[in-house]
C-alpha positions as CSV (number, residue, x, y, z in Angstrom):
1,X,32.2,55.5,99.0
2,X,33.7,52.9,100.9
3,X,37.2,54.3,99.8
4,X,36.1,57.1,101.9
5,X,36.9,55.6,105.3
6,X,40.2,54.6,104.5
7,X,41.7,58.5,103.3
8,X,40.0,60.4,106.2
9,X,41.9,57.5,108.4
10,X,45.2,57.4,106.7
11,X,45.3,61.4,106.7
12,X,44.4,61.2,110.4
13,X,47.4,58.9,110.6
14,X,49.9,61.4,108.8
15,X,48.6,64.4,110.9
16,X,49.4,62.4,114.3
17,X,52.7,61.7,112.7
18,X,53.2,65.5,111.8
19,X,52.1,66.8,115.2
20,X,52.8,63.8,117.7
21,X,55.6,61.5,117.1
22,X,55.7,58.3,114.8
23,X,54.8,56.5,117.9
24,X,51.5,58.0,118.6
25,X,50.8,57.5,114.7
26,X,51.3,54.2,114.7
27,X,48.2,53.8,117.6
28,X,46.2,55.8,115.4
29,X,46.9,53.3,112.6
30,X,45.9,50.3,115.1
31,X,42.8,52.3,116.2
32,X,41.9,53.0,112.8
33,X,42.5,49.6,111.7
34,X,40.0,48.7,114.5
35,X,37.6,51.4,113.8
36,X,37.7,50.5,109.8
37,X,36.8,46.8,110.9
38,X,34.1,47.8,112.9
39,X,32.4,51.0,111.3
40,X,33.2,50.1,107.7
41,X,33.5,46.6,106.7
42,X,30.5,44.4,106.4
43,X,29.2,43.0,108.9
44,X,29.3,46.2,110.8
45,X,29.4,46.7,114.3
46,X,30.9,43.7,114.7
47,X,35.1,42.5,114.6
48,X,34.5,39.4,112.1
49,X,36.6,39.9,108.6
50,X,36.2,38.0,105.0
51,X,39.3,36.8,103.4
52,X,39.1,40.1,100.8
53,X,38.6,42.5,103.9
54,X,41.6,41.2,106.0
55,X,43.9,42.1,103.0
56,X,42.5,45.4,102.4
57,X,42.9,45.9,105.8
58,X,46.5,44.9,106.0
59,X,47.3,47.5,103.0
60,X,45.6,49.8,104.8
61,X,48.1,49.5,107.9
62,X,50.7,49.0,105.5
63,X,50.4,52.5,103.8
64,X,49.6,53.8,107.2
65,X,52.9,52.7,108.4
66,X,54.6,54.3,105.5
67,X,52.9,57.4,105.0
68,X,53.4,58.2,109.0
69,X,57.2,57.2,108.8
70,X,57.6,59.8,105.5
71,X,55.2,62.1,107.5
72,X,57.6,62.1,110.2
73,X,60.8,62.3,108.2
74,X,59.2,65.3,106.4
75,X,58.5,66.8,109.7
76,X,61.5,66.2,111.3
77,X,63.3,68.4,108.0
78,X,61.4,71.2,108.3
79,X,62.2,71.2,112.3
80,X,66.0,70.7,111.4
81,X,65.1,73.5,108.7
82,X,63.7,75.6,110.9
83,X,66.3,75.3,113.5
84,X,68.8,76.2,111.3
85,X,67.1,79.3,110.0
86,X,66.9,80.4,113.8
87,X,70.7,79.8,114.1
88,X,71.9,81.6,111.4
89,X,69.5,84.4,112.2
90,X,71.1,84.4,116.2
91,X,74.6,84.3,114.8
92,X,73.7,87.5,112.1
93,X,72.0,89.4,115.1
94,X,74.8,88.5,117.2
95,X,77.3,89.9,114.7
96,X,79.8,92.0,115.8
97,X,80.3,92.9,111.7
98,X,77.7,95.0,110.2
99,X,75.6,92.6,108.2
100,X,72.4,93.8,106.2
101,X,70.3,92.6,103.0
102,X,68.6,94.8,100.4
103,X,66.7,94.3,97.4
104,X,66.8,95.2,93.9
105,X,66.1,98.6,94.0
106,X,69.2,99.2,96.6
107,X,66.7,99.1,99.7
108,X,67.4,98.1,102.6
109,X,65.2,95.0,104.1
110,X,66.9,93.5,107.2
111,X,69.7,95.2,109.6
112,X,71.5,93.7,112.4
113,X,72.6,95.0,115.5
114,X,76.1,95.0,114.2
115,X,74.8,97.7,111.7
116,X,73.5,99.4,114.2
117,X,76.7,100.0,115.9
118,X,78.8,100.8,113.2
119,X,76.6,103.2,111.3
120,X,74.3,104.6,114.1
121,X,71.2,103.6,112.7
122,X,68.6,101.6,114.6
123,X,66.7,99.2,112.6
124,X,63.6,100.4,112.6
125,X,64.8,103.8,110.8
126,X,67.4,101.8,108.6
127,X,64.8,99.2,107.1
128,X,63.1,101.1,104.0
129,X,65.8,103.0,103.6
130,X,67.9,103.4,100.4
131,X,71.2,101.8,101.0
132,X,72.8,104.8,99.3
133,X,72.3,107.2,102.3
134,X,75.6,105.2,103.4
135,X,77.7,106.3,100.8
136,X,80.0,109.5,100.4
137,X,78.1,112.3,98.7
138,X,81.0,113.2,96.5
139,X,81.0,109.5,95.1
140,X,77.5,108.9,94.3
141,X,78.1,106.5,91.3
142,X,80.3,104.0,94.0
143,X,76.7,102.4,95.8
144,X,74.6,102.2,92.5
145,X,78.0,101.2,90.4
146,X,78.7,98.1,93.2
147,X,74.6,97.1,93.4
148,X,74.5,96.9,89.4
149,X,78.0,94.1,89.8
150,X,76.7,92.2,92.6
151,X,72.3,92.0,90.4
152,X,74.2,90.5,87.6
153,X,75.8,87.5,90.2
154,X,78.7,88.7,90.6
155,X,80.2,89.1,94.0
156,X,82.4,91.8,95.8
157,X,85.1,90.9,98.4
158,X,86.6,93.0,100.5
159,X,86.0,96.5,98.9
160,X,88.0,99.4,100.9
161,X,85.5,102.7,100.9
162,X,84.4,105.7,103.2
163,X,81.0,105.3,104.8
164,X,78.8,108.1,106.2
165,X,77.2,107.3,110.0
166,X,74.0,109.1,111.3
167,X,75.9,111.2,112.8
168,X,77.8,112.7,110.0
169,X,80.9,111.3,110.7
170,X,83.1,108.9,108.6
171,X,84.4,106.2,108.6
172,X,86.5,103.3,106.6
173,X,85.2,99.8,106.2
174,X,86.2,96.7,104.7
175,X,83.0,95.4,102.7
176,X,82.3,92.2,101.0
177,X,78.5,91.7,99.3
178,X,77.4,88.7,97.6
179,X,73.9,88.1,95.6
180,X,70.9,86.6,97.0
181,X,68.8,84.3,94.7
182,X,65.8,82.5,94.9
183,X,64.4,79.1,94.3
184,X,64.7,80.0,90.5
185,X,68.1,81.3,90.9
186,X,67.0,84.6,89.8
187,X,69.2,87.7,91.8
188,X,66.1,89.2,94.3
189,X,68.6,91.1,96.5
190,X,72.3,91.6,98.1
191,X,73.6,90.6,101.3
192,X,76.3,93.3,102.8
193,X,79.2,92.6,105.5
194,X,81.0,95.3,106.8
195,X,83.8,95.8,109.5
196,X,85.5,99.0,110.5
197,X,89.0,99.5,109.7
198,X,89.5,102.7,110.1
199,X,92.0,102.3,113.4
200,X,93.6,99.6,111.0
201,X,94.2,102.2,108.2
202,X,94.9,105.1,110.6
203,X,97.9,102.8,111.9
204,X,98.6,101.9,108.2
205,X,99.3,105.5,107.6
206,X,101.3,106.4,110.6
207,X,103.5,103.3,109.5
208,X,103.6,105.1,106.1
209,X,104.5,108.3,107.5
210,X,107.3,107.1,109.1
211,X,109.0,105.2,106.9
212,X,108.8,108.1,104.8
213,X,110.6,109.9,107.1
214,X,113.2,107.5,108.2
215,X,114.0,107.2,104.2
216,X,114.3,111.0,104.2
217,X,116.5,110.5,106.8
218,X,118.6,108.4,105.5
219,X,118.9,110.7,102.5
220,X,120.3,113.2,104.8
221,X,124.0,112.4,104.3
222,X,124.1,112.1,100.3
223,X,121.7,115.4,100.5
224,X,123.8,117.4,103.1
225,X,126.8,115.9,100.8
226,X,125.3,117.5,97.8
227,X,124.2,120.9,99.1
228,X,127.6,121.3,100.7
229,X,129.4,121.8,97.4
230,X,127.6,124.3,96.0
231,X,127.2,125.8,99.3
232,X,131.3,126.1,99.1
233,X,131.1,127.4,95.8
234,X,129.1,130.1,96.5
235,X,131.2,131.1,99.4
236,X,134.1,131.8,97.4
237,X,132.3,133.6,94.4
238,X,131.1,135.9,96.9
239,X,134.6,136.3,98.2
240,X,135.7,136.5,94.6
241,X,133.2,139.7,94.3
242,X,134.3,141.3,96.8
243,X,137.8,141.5,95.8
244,X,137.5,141.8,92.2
245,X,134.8,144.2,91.5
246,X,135.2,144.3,87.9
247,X,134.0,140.9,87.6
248,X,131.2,141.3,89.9
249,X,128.5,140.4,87.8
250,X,129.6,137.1,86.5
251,X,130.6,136.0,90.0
252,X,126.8,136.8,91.5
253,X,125.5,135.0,88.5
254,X,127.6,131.8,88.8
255,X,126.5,132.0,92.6
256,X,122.7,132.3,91.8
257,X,123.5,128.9,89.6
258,X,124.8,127.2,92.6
259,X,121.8,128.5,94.9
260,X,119.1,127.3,92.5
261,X,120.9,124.0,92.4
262,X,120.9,124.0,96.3
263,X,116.8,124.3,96.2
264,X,116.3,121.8,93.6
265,X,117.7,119.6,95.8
266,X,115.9,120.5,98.7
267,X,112.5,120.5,96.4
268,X,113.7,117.0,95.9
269,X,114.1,115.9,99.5
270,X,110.3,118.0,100.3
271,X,109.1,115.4,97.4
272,X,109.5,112.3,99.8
273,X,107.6,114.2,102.7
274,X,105.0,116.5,101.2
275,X,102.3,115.1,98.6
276,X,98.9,116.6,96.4
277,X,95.8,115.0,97.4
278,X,95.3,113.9,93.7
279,X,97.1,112.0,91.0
280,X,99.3,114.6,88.3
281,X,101.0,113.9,85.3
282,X,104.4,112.7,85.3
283,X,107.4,111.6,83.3
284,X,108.6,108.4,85.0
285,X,112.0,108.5,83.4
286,X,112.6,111.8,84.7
287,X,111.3,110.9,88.8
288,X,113.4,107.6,88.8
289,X,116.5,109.7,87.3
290,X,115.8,112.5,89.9
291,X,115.8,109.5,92.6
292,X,119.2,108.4,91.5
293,X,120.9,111.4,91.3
294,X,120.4,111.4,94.9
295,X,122.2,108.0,95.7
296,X,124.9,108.7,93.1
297,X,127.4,109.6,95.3
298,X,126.8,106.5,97.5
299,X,126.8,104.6,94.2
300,X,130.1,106.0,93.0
301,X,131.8,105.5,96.5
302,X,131.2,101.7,96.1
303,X,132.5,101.4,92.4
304,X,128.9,100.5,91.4
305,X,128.4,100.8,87.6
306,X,125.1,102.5,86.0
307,X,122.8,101.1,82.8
308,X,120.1,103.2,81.8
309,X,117.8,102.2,79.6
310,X,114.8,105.1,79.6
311,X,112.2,105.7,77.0
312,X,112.3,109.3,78.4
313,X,108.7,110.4,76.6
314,X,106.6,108.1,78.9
315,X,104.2,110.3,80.9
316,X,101.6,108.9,83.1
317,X,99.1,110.2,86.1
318,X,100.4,109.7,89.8
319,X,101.7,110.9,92.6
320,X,105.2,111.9,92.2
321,X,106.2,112.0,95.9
322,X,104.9,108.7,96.6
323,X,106.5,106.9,93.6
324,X,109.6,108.8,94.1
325,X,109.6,107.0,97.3
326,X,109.1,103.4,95.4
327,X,111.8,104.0,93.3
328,X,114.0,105.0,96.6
329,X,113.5,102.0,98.3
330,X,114.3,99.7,95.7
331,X,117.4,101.8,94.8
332,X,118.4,101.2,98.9
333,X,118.0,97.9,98.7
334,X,120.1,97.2,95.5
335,X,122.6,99.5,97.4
336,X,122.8,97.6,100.3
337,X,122.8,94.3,98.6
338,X,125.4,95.4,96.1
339,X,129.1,94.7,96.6
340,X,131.8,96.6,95.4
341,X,131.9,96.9,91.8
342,X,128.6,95.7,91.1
343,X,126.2,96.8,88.7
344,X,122.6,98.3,89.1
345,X,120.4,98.3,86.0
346,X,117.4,100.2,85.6
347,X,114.8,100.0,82.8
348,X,111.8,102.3,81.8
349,X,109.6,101.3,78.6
350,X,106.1,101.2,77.4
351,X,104.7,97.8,78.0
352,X,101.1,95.7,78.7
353,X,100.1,94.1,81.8
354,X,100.4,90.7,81.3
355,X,100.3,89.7,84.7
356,X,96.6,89.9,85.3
357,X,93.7,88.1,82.8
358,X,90.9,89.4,80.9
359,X,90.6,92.9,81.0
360,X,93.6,93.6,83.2
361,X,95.8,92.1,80.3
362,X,94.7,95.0,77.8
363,X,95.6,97.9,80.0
364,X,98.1,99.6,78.6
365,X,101.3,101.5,80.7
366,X,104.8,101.8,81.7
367,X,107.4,98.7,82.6
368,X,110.2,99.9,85.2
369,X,113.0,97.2,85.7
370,X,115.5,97.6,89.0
371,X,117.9,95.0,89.1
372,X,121.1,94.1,90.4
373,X,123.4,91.3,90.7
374,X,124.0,91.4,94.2
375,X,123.6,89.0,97.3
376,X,120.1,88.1,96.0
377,X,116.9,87.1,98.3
378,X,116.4,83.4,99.2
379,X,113.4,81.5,97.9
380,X,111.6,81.3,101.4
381,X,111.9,85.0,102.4
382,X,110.1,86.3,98.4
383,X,106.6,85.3,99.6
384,X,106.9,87.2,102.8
385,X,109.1,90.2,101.6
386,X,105.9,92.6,101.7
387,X,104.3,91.8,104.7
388,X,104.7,94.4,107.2
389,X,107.9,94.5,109.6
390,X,109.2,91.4,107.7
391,X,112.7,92.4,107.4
392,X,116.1,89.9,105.7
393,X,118.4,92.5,107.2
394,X,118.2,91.8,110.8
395,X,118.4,94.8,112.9
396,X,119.3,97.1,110.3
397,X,115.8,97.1,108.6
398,X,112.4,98.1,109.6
399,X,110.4,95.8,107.6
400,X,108.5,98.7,105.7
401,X,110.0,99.5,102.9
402,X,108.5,97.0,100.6
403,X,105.5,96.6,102.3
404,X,105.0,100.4,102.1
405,X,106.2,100.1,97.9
406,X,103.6,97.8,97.6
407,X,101.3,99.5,98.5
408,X,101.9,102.4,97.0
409,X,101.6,99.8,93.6
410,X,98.6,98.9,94.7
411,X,97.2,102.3,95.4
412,X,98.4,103.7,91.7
413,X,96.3,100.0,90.1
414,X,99.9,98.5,89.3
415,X,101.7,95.5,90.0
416,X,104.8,94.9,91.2
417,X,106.8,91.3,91.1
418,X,110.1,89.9,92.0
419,X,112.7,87.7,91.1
420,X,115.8,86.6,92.6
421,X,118.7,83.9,92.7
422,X,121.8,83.7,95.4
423,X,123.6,80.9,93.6
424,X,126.8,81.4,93.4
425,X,127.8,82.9,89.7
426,X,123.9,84.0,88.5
427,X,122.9,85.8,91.9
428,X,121.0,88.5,92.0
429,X,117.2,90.3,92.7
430,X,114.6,91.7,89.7
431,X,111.7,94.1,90.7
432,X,109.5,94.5,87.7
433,X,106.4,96.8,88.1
434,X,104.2,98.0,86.0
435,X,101.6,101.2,86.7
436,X,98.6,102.3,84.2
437,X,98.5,105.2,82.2
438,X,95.9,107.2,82.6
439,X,94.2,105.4,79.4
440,X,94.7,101.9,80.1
441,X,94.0,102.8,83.9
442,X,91.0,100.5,85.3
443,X,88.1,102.3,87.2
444,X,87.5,100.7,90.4
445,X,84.3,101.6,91.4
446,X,84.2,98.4,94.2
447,X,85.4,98.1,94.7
448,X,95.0,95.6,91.4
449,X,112.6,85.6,81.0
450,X,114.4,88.5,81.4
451,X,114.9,88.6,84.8
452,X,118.1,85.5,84.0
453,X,119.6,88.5,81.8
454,X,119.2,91.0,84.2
455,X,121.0,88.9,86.7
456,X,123.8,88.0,84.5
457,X,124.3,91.2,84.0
């Protein structure tokens, strides 16, 4: 019992520490020292001490000290702690991106007013609420497909995807969601960060759109070259008809030749311009042969010599208008950086993609190779060359051409690299891509040495 007096005073000491200050704890510990000497310690009721009592007194003051000075430090933690928390709460609230959490079972258990905004759904309607309401109805697998990556640890960054708002209406956001875990580290939950894009993409694809047209354009004077002949040729069968109807029939059917070779061209030209709204089967040797044809004059005109090496039974799933428009752009640019009698060398076989690791280096798909030894592209401009309106012509390019090419990569789950040299003797530029067949293809339900031959060459 008379260890008694000493806790109840030493935890009256640590709770002045908690609540008050170290300062007011340390006048509890002298009052308590006081009050111990005069309520507890024989003689009572009076201040003298024995040898043995002084030093159990001392102790006393000494834990005191100690306990109020770890009281306070412990107090001061869980204020900093707490402070903290409130911060990082403000600066979610105060969001301007859409930021929400949800647990296990995809629903939805905190909602900023960032969310609010961006999908039209207050709070109090939005907690409770399955996070798969968001999603597009004619992709239901995408919400429960990301939620099962992100309960297993791993994260998501920036996943491009359609999002439905109260209203109906939809919208295209940028998403990243990472796992929430607790004390344990056991996955109880996601966090979500969204941000609009869709004035971002809707610019995107007006850049898109007219770079498409100001290729077509340029493909106006080798097309309007190409339909002329036969144009000319039909003009004089038809003259040929008329004045030697005996031969009638073999004069119309020499013109019909040169009128369906008029619209293949012009199907051609509509392929650059006009596309399906979903991927098709296609014979890659046969599109990049098609694209060629097109330049060939140009090609000729500047003594440009031809190697073809095709593996012409290579078929894959895509969208021909927009690759034909891949393999055009690269085909301008070896044109333009070509000088007279150089040589362009395309390349089409089956090949892996070795350029990504673990399951990316399985898929399966087509290599195409452009190269040519002309002026090459310097070391500093290759890391920028797809960046958007980054341009090494000057005034005569756009800056779109490979930025739209790589996209269009991107959007067919490709890759697309590049090599060059301008040293005198070995100059020259390499674009190697590779796009998926429709087998080695990678579902994305988020949510992408001889080149020195080449050259030589």
């Amino acid at each position: 019992m008379r260890q008694e007096p000493f806790v109840i005073f030493i935890a009256a000491v640590i709770v002045s520490a908690r609540l008050l200050g170290f300062g007011p704890a340390l006048l509890c510990t002298a009052a308590s020292g006081l009050a111990i000497d005069y309520f507890a310690l024989e003689p009572r009721f009076s201040f003298s001490l024995s040898a043995n009592d002084y030093g159990r007194l001392l102790i006393f003051i000494a834990v005191s000290i100690v306990s109020a000075g770890l009281a306070r430090q412990r107090s001061r933690a869980q204020l900093r702690a707490d402070q903290i928390q409130r911060q990082m709460a403000a600066m979610v609230e105060s969001s301007d991106d859409a930021i929400f959490t949800g647990d296990r079972n995809g629903i939805i258990t905190s909602w900023n007013r960032g969310a609010e905004q961006l999908y039209g759904y207050s709070a109090a309607d939005a907690i409770g609420m399955p996070v798969d309401v968001l999603g597009p109805p004619e992709r239901p697998e995408e919400i429960p497909g990301i939620t099962t990556k992100v309960m297993r640890g791993e994260p998501v960054q920036h996943h491009t995807s359609e999002r439905i708002r109260k209203d109906g209406t939809r919208i295209t956001v940028d998403i990243s969601l990472s796992p929430i875990r607790n004390e344990r580290g056991d996955v109880i939950g996601a966090s979500s960060i969204a941000h609009d894009i869709t004035a971002q993409r809707r610019s995107e694809e007006a850049l898109r759109r007219n770079e498409k047209l100001a290729t077509a354009g340029r493909l106006a004077a080798a097309v309007a070259h190409e339909i002329n002949n036969p144009l000319e040729a039909v003009l004089n069968l038809i003259y040929l008809a008329r004045h030697r109807p005996q031969s009638q029939e073999q004069y119309l059917e020499m013109a019909e030749t040169e009128v369906l070779r008029v619209a293949a061209i012009a199907q051609q030209m509509l392929g650059f311009v006009r596309e399906g709204s979903s991927p098709a089967p296609l014979n890659v040797a046969a599109t990049l042969d098609d694209v060629l044809q097109l330049y060939l004059r140009q090609l000729t005109q500047k003594h440009i010599g031809i190697d073809k090496t095709y593996d012409r039974d290579i078929e894959i799933r895509g969208f021909a208008g927009e690759l034909r428009q891949l393999f055009s752009n690269l085909i301008l640019n070896a044109l333009d950086a070509l000088d007279e009698g150089g040589r362009l060398t395309l390349h089409v076989a089956r090949s892996r993609d070795w350029s990504s690791h673990g399951i990316g280096a399985r898929r399966t798909g087509v290599r195409i190779t452009i190269a040519d030894n002309g002026s090459g592209i310097r070391d500093a401009d290759q890391s920028r060359i797809f960046e958007p309106f980054y341009s090494t012509k000057g005034d005569a390019g756009t800056g779109l051409g490979l930025w739209l090419s790589h996209g269009i990569v991107q959007k067919h789950e490709g890759s697309i690299r590049v090599r060059s040299r301008t040293a005198a003797g070995s100059r020259g530029t390499v674009f190697l891509i590779f796009l998926p067949d429709s087998a080695g293809r990678i579902e994305n339900v988020s949510i992408r040495n001889t080149s020195a031959e080449w050259i030589r060459g």
